[in-house]
C-alpha positions, 0 to 999 in steps of 0.5 A: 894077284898083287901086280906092281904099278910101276910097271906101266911106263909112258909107252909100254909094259916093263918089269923083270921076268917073272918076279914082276912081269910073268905070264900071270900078269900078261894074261890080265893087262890082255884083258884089261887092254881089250876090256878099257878099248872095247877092242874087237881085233887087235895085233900083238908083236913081242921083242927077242927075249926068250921070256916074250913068246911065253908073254905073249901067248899070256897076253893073247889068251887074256884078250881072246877072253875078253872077245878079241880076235888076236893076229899073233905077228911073233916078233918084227923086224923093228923089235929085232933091230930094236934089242939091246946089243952085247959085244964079247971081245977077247982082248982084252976079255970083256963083254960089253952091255947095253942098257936091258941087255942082262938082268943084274943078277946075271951079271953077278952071277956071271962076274963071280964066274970071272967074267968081265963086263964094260959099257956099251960100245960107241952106238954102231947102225944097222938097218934091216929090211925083212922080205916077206912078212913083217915078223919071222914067223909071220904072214904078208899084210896085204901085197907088201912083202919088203918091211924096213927096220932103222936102228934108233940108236943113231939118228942116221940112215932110213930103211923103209919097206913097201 
């Protein structure tokens, strides 16, 4: 397998499904990542994406190889409140894209449609608070049930959990 070094940023994994990052790839940096920390348990998180649950599995199944006991938290509400944004307005009829929000090619593909895209909007906020779990599909840590999310877009507001 040939995996693309510039992949692995400062603080994370990126890399356009599935020509740079695919399931393939994921199950192998699971793996590497529980083998280099000697890890016994770790807890895996993904963003919205409709490629991350399938990523993620990878992910896991390379670190249950490995020996890690894997708590799945599906998707939290940071990452939720986190995800690139995109704003459709009809007039004038355009959609506007933050930064990651669609791969290049869908764009093109869409614009040769006849679509029209812009920038990203003026950063607007949004704070979240999660009741329950800290993920949508996930289990409560403990007696916490409030989990909070701030937007980091703007460096304002505060949403905290307990």
């Amino acid at each position: 397998m040939n995996v693309n070094p510039g992949i692995f940023k400062a603080y994370d994994v990126r890399g356009i499904y599935p020509g740079e990052i695919n399931e393939e790839v994921t199950g192998e940096i699971g793996g590497a990542f529980v083998t280099y920390l000697g890890a016994k348990r770790i807890g895996v998180s993904r963003d919205m994406r409709l490629s991350s649950p399938a990523i993620a599995a990878a992910f896991i199944d390379g670190a249950r190889e490995q020996g890690a006991n894997v708590i799945d938290y599906g998707m939290n509400i940071q990452e939720a409140v986190d995800a690139p944004r995109f704003h459709q307005q009809w007039l004038p009829e355009e959609t506007n894209l933050e930064t990651f929000t669609t791969s290049p090619d869908t764009v093109k593909m869409l614009e040769s449609w006849g679509h029209k895209f812009a920038g990203p909007q003026d950063a607007n906020h949004l704070a979240a608070i999660l009741v329950g779990a800290p993920s949508l599909d996930g289990k409560p840590v403990g007696k916490n049930r409030f989990y909070g999310a701030n937007d980091p877009r703007r460096n304002t507001g505060l949403s905290l959990g307990y």
